[in-house]
Structure formats: structure tokens, C-alpha cells
C-alpha positions as CSV (number, residue, x, y, z in Angstrom):
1,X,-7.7,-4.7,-28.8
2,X,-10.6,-3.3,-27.0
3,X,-9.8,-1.4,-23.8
4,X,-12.5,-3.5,-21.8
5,X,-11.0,-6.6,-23.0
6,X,-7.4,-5.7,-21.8
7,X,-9.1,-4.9,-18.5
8,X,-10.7,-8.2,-18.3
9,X,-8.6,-10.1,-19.6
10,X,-5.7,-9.4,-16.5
11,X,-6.1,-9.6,-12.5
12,X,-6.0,-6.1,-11.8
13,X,-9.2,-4.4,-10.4
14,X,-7.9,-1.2,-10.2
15,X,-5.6,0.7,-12.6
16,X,-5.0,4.1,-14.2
17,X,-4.7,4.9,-18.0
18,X,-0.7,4.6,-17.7
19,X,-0.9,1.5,-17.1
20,X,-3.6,0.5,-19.4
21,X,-1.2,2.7,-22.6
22,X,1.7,0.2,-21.3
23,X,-0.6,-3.0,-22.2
24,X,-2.4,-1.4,-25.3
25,X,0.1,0.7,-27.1
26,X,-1.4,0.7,-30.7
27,X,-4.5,3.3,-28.7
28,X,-3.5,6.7,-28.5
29,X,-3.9,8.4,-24.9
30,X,-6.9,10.8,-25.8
31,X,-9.4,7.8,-27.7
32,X,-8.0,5.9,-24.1
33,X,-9.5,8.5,-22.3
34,X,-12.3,8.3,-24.2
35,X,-13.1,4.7,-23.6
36,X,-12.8,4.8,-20.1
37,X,-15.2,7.8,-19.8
38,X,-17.8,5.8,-21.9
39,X,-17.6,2.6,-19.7
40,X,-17.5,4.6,-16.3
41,X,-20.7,6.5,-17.7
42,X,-22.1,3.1,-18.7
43,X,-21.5,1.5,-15.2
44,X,-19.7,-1.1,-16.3
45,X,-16.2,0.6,-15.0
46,X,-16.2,2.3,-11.5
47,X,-14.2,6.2,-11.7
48,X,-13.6,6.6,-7.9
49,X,-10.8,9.4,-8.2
50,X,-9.5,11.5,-11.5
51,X,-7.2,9.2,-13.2
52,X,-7.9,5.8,-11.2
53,X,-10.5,3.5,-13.1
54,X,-12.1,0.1,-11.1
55,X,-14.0,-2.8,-11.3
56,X,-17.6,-2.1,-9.5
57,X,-15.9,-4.5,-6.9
58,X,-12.1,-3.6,-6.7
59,X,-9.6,-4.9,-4.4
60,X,-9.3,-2.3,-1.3
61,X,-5.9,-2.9,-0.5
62,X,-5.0,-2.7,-4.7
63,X,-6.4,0.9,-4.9
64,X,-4.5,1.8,-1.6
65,X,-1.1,0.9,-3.7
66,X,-2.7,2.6,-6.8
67,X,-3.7,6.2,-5.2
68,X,0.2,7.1,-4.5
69,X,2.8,5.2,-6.3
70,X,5.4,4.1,-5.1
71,X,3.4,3.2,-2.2
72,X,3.1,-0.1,0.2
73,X,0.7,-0.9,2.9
74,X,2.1,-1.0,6.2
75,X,1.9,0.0,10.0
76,X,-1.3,0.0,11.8
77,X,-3.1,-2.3,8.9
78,X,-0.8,-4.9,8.7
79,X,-0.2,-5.0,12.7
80,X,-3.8,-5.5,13.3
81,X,-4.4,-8.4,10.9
82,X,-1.2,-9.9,12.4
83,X,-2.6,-9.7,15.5
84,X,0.4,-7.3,17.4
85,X,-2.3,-4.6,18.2
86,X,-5.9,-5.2,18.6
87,X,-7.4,-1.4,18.0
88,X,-9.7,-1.8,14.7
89,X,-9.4,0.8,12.2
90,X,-11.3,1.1,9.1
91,X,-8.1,2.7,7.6
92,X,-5.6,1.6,5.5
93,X,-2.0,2.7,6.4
94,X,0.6,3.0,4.0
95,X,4.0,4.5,3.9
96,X,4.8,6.3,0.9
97,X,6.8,9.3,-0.6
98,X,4.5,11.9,1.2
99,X,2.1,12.6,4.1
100,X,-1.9,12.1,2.9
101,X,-5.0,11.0,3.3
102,X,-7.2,10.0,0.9
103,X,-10.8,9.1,0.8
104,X,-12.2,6.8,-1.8
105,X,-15.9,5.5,-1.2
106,X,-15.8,6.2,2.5
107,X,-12.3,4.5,3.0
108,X,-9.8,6.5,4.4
109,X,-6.2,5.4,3.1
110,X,-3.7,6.9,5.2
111,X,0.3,7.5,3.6
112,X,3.0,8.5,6.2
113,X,6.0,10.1,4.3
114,X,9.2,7.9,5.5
115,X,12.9,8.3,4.1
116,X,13.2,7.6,0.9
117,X,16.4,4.8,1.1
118,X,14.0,3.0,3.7
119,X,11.0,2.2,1.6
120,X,13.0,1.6,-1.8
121,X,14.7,-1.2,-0.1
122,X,12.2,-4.2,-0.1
123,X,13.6,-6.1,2.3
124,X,10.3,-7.1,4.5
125,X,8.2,-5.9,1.6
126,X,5.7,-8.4,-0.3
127,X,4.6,-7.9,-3.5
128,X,1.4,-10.1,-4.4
129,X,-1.4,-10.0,-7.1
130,X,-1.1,-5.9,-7.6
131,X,0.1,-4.8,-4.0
132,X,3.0,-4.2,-2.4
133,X,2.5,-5.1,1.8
134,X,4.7,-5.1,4.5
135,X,5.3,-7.7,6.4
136,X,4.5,-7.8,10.2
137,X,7.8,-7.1,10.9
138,X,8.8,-4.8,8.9
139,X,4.9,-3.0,9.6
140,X,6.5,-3.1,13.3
141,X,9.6,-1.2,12.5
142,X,7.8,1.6,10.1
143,X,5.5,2.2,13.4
144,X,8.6,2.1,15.7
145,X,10.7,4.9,13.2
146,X,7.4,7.2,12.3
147,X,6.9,7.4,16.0
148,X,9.9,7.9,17.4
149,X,9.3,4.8,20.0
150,X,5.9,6.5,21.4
151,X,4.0,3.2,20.3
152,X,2.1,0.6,21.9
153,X,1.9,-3.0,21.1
154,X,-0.7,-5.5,22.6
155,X,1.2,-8.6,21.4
156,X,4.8,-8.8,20.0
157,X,4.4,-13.0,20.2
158,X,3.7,-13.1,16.5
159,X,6.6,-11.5,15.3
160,X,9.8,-13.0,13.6
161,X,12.7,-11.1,16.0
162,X,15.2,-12.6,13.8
163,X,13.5,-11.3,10.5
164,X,13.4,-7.8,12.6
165,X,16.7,-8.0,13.0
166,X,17.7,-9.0,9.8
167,X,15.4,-6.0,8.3
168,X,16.6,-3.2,11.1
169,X,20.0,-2.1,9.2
170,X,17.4,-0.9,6.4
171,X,16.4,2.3,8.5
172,X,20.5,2.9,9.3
173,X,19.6,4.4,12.7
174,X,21.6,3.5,15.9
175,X,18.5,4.9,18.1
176,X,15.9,3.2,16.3
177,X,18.3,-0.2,17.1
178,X,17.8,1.0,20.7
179,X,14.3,1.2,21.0
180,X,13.7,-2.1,19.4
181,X,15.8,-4.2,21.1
182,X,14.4,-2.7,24.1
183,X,10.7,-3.5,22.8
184,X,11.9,-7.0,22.1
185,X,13.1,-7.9,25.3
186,X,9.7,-7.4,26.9
């Protein structure tokens, strides 16, 4: 099967050649290679960082989960769309295995480095056409953890407390309990 065709034929719009060997094993990795080279040079595939491939029009919050993997979006992205804070940022926030930012087409994607037995439990976590996002309350309790309760939120009216609470014995920290009851109970 033609690479192009295994591209077009799924939903992805952004993917690396791992992922494209795991749909097309009979292609070895270096004529892989190859192919997407040609269609990046052609225009027809878009080659925004070494190993990450794209449609001309990809899916912002799909490369954000594509640059680091395992990765999901979170914290101040998810909080503004939800409507808990109302500072815009053209960022997109994820929490991830390690601290980075990463700039792709004048987009900043932004990974905070949180415990490891936190962000492999996916309670709160919502995986969706190609990306993995947080939920607004579990966006709420990254931002509570990574800042160790120096936050500010504009409007906690939108958020689930009993899903909070039902997420909060996922970051197994008697403090963090602390400082998010006391956030609730304003």
C-alpha cells in the first residue's frame, strides 16, 4: 500500500514514521523515509519538526500530543476553554514526562514534567480522535500540584467538585487535599 494512501486513508493529521511502520509493515523503514521526504518536498505532506510529518492543515492540539509522547493536554489550555480562567494564551499546555517547550509554526506547546504514577493514571483523562486532554477537573488539579497552590482561578463555577474529588487520590498527596478543599470552599 502506498504511504500516502495509508495517510489518507485514517483520521490522523499528524503522525511520525513509527506509527505509519505499525499500519504498513510490508515497507521497510529507510524506503519509509524515503517517501515521506518525497511528499514533504512535493508539498503535499507538511515536515514541521525531524520525525513528525502533517497534513498542510493538521490538528494543533494532535501535534501537541504527537511532539512528546506520552503526553496529554492540560492546565492553562483546557482551564481557559472551560472558562475557570479568562487569561488568553496562544500556548498549548501539556503535562508530560519532562519540562519543554516547543515551537512548531509559531505555536508554542508548553510540557510541565509531573510524577510519573499521576499522569499514567487516566482517571480525568480523555482520549478523542488522536489526543489525549484533560478534563477541566483534572486540568484544575495539574495546575493546583505544579504550583504548589500559588494559582489563581477567575471562576471555579464550571467545575465538577465531585469529579475533583473523585480524581484527587490520583496525586496521593495529603497537602494537595488541603489546598483544594480550601479552593473549593470559596
Amino acid at each position: 500500500m502506498d504511504v500516502l494512501s495509508t495517510i489518507l486513508s485514517n483520521s490522523r493529521t499528524v503522525f511520525t514514521p513509527q506509527w505509519l511502520a505499525l499500519k504498513d509493515d510490508t515497507r521497510d523503514r529507510e524506503s519509509l523515509s524515503r517517501s515521506l521526504m518525497y511528499y514533504a518536498k512535493k508539498g503535499v505532506l507538511h515536515n514541521p519538526r525531524k520525525g513528525i510529518y502533517a497534513m498542510p492543515k493538521y490538528n494543533e492540539q494532535e501535534m501537541a500530543c504527537t511532539l512528546l509522547s506520552p503526553s496529554y493536554i492540560s492546565l492553562e489550555y483546557v482551564l481557559a476553554r472551560a472558562g475557570v480562567t479568562f487569561q488568553y494564551s496562544s500556548e498549548i499546555t501539556c503535562i508530560s514526562y519532562q519540562n519543554r517547550t516547543i515551537e512548531v509554526d509559531g505555536r508554542a506547546y508548553v510540557f510541565r514534567k509531573i510524577n510519573p504514577m499521576i499522569w499514567a493514571n487516566m482517571l480525568g483523562i480523555e482520549q478523542r480522535d488522536n489526543i489525549a486532554i484533560a478534563t477541566p477537573e483534572r486540568a484544575f488539579l495539574d495546575m493546583v500540584y505544579l504550583s504548589a497552590g500559588q494559582c489563581y482561578f477567575d471562576n471555579l463555577h464550571p467545575l465538577n467538585k465531585d469529579l475533583i474529588r473523585q480524581i484527587l487520590p490520583t496525586y496521593n498527596s495529603k497537602i494537595l487535599t488541603k489546598r483544594v478543599e480550601a479552593l473549593l470552599k470559596q
